[in-house]
NUKEPA-574328 format. One record per atom (N, C-alpha, C, CB): residue in one letter; x, y, z. Coordinates in steps of 0.1 Angstrom, whole numbers, plus 5000, padded with zeros to 4 digits. Glycine has a CB too. Layout:
N
AXYZ/...
//
This chain:
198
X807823564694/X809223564690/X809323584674/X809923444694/X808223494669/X808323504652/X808223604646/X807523424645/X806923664656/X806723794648/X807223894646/X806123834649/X808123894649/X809224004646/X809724004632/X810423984654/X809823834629/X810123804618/X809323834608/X810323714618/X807823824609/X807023854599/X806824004597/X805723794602/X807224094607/X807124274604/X808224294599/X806824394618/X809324194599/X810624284595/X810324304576/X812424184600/X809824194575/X809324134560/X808324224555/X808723964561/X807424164563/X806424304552/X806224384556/X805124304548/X807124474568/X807224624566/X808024654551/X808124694578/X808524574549/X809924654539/X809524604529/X811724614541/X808324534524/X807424524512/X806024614514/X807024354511/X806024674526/X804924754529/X805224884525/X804624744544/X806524914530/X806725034534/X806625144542/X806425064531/X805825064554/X805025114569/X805625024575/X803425124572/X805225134589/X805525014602/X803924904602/X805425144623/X804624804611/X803024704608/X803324604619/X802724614590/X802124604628/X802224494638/X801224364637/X801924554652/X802424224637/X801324114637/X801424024647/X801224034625/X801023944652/X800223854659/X801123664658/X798523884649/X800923594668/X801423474665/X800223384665/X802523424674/X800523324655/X799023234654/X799323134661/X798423174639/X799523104674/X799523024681/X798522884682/X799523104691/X797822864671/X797122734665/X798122654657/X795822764654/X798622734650/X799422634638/X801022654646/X799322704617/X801222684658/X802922724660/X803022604667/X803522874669/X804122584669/X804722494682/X805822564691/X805422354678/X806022584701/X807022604713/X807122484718/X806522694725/X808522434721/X808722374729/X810322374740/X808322274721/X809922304743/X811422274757/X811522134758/X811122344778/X813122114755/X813521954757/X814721954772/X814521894740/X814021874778/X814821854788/X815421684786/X814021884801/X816721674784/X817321564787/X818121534797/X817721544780/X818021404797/X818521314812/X820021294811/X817721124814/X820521274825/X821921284826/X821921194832/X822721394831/X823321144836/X823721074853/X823920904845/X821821084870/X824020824853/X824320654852/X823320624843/X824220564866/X822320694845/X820820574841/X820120674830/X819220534857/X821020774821/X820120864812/X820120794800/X820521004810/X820820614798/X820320594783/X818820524785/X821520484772/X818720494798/X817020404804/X816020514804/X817020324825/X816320664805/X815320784810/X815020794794/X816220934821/X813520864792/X813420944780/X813221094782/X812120894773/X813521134769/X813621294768/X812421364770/X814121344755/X812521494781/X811521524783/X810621634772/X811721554794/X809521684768/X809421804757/X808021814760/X809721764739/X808521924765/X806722034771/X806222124762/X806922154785/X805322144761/X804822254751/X803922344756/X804222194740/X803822424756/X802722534760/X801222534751/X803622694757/X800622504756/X799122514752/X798422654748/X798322474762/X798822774751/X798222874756/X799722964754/X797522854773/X799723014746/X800823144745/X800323264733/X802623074738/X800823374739/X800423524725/X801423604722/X799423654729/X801623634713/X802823754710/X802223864700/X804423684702/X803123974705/X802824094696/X804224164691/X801824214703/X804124204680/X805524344677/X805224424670/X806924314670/X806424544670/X805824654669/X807124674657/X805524764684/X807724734645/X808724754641/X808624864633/X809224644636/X809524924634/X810125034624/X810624994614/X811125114628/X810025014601/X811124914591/X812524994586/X810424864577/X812825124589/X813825234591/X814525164600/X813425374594/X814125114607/X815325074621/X814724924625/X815225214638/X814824834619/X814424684623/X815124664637/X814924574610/X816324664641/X817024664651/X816324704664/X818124724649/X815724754662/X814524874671/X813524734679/X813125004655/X813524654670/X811924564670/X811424544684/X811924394663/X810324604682/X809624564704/X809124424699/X807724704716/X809324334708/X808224184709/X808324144717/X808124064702/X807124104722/X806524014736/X805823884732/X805324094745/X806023794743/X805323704740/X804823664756/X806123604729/X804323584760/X803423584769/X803223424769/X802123674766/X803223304779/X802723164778/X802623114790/X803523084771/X801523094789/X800423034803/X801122924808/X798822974798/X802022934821/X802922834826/X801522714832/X804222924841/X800722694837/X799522614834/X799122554822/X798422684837/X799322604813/X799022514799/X800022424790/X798422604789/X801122394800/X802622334797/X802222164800/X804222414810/X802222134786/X801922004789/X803021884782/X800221984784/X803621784784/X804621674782/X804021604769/X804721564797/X804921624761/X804821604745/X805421474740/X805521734738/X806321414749/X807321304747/X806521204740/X808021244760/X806321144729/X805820984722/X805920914733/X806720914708/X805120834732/X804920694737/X805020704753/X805920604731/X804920784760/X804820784776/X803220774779/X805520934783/X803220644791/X801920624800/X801620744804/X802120524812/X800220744796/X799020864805/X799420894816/X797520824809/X799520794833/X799620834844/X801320894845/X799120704852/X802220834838/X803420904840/X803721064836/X804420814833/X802721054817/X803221174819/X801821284832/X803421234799/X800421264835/X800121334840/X800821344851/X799221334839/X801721294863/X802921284873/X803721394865/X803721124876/X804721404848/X805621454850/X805421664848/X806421374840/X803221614840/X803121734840/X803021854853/X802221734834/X802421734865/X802121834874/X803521824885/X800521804880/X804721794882/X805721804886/X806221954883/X806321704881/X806121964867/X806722094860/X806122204864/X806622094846/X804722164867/X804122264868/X803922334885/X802922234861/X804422284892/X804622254906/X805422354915/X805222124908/X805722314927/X806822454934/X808422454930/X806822454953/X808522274929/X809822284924/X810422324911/X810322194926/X809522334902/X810022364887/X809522544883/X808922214874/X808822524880/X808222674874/X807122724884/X807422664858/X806522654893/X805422724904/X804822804894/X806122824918/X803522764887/X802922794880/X801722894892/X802622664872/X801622804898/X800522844909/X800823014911/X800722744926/X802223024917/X802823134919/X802523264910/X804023084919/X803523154898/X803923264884/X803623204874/X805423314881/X802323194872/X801023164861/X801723194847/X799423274864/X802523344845/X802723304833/X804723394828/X801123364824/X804723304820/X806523284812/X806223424806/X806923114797/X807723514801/X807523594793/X808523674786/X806723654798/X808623674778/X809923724772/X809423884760/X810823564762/X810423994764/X810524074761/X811824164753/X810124094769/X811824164744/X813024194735/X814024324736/X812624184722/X815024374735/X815724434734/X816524454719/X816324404743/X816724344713/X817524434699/X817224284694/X819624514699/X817324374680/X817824254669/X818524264661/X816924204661/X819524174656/X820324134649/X820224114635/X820724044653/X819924174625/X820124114614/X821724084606/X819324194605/X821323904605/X822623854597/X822523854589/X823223764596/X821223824577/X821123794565/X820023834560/X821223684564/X819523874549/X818123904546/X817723944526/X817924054556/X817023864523/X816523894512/X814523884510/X817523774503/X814023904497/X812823904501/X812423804501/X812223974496/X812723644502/X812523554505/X812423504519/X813123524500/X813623554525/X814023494537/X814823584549/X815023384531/X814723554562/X815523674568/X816023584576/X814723804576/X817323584585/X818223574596/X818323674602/X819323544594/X819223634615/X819523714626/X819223654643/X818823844622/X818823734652/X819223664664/X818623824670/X821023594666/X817623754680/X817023844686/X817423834703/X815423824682/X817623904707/X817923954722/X817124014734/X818724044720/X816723924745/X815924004753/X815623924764/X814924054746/X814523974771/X814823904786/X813423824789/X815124044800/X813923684792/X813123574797/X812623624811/X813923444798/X811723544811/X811123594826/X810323454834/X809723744824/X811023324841/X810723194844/X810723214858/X811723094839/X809723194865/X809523174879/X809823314888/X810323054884/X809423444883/X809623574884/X811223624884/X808723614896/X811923504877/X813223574875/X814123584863/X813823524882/X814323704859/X814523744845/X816123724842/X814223904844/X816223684830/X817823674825/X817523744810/X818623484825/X819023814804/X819023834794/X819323674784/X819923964793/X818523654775/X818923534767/X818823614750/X817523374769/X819423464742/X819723494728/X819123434718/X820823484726/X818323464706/X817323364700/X817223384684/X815923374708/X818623294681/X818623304668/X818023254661/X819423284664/X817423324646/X816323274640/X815823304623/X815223314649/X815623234618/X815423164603/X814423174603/X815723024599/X813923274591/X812223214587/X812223234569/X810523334598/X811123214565/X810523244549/X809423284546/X810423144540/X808823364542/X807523444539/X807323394523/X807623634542/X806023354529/X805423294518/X804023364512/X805123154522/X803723424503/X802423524503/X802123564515/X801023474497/X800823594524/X800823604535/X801423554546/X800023604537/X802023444543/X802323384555/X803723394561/X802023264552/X804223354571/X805723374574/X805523264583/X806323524579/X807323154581/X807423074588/X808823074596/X807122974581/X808423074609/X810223114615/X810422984620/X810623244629/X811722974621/X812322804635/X813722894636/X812622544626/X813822794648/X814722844660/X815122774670/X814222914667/X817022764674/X816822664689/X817422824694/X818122464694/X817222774711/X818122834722/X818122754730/X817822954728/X819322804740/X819522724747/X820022814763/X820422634740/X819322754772/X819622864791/X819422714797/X817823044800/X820422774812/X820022664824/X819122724831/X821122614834/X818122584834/X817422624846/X817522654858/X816922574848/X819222634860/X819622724877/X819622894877/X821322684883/X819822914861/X820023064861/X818523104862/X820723124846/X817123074865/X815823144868/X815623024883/X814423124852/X816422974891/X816222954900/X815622844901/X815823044903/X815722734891/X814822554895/X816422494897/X813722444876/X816222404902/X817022264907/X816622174898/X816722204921/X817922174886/X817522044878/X817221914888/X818622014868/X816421824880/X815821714888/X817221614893/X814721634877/X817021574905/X817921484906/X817721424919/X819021524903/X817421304916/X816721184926/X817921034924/X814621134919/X817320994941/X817820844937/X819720854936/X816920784918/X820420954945/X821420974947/X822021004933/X821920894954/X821321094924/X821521064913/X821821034899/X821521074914/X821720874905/X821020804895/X820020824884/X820620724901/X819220924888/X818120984880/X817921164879/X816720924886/X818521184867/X818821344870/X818821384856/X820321394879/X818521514850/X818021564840/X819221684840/X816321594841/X819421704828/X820421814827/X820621954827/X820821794819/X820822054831/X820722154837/X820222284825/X822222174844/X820822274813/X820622304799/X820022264798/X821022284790/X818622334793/X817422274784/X817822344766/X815422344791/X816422324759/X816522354748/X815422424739/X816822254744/X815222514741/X814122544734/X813922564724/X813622624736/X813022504712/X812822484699/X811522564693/X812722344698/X811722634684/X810122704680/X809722704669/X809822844681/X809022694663/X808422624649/X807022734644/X807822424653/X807422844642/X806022934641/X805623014629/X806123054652/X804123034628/X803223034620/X802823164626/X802322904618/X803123294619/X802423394614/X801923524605/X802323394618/X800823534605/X800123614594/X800023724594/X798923594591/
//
């Protein structure tokens, strides 16, 4: 996702087209799922993170709007990030997520989003805005989503962040809801991205 951000930048300090990479060491992805229902001030917030994710883009700097990017994340390497949760609870909540009722990893091993356009709102050689457009792909079922995004290039480096936000009924999960629910998580998640690349 970020890297789009980093080719839009130094193509147009480049001069060329130029494809880079997400350094998926120093990035974070994540998804917050929060609790609903009678008992969601007793529940804590859920926040998975992907272990295992890659992205590439390709850009024109004549036509930034153009930008191809993929990114790719190993629905198996999604592991529960929440502070202070018991070992045994969260390994229960990982292999819940990762299970038939949530993402069926087993199934559809891996998440993947593929872009369609981008937006530029704002841009100087500091810094870029805008909002990138394109299709998620969660338990082999695709929706168009929207992913606006901030970053700053720093000598080599470029740093983007980002929320969005989709329900998980639109790719086909049943938000959680147990215990006549009393215990149920909210249909909206949140995805947050925090990324690092060169």
């Amino acid at each position: 996702m970020s890297t789009v951000i980093l080719a839009l930048a130094l193509a147009s300090s480049l001069g060329a087209a130029t494809e880079r990479t997400v350094d998926s060491q120093q990035s974070t992805l994540e998804v917050v799922v929060t609790p609903a229902g009678p008992l969601k001030s007793r529940l804590h917030t859920h926040r998975f993170q992907p272990k295992v994710f890659r992205g590439a883009v390709a850009v024109d700097p004549a036509a930034p709007e153009a930008a191809s990017v993929r990114l790719e994340v190993d629905a198996t390497s999604l592991v529960e990030a929440a502070p202070g949760l018991d070992p045994k609870d969260q390994q229960k909540v990982e292999v819940q997520v990762r299970g038939p009722e949530v993402l069926d990893a087993k199934t559809y091993p891996t998440l993947s989003f593929a872009s369609k356009r981008f937006t530029v709102k704002s841009r100087s050689p500091q810094r870029l805005e805008g909002t990138l457009v394109g299709t998620l792909t969660l338990r082999g079922q695709s929706r168009e989503v929207s992913l606006p995004l901030s970053a700053e290039l720093r000598e080599n480096e470029l740093r983007a962040r980002g929320t969005a936000r989709f329900k998980q009924s639109d790719f086909g999960i049943r938000p959680l809801h147990k215990a006549l629910g009393a215990i149920q998580v909210k249909d909206e998640v949140e995805l947050r991205f925090d990324v690092v690349a060169r």
